[in-house]
C-alpha positions as CSV (number, residue, x, y, z in Angstrom):
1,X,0.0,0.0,0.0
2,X,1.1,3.6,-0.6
3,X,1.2,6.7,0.7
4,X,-1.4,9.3,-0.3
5,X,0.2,12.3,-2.3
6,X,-1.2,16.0,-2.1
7,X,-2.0,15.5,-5.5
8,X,-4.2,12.3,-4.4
9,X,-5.6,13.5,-1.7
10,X,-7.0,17.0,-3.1
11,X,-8.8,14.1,-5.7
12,X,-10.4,12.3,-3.1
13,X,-11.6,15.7,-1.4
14,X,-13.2,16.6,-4.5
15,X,-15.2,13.6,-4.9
16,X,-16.3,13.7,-1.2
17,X,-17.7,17.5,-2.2
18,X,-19.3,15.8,-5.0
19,X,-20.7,13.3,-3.2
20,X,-22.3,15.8,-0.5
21,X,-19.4,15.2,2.0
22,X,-18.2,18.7,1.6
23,X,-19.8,20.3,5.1
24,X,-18.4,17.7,6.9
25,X,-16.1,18.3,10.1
26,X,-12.7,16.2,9.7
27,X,-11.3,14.0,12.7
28,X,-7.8,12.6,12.1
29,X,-6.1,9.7,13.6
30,X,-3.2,9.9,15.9
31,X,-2.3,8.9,19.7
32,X,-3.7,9.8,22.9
33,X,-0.9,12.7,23.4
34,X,-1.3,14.4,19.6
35,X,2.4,13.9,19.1
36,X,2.1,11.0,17.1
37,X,2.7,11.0,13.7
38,X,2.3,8.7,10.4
39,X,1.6,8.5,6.7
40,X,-1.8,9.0,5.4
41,X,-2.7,5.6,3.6
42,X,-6.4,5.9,3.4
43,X,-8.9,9.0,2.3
44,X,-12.1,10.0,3.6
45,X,-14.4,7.2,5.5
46,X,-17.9,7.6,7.0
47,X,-17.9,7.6,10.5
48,X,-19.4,4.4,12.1
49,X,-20.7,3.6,15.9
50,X,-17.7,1.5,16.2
51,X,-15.5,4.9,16.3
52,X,-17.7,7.8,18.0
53,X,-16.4,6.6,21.2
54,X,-12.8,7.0,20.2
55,X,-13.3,10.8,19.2
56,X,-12.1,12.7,22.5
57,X,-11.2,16.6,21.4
58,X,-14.0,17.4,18.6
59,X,-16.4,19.3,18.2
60,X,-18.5,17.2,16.1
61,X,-19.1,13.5,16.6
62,X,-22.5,12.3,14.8
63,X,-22.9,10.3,12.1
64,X,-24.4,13.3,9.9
65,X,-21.6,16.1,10.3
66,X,-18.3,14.3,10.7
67,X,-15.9,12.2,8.0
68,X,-12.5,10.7,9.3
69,X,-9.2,11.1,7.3
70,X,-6.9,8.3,7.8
């Protein structure tokens, strides 16, 4: 699997706008602490139930306004 370029990932934001994603609030992956860092290997994904309870510092957590990166 490989890393997701700029170039790729400006791609996959345009098809989220397209596909009514564009209002969305982004959460990102990373540890506990925030000082964790790693390569970006996936785009956009819906959030499910499985992952609400994992979002600690957002201000958006439904379903209907929020989209994870990574």
């Amino acid at each position: 699997m490989n890393q997701i370029t700029v170039k790729e990932l400006y791609e996959i934001c345009k098809n989220a706008i397209k596909d009514g994603d564009g209002n969305k609030y982004i959460v990102v992956s990373d540890d506990n602490e925030g000082n964790g860092f790693h390569g970006l290997f996936y785009g956009l994904s819906p959030l499910d139930d499985d992952y609400i309870d994992l979002i600690y510092d957002s201000n958006h957590n439904s379903k209907s306004d929020t989209i994870i990166l990574g």
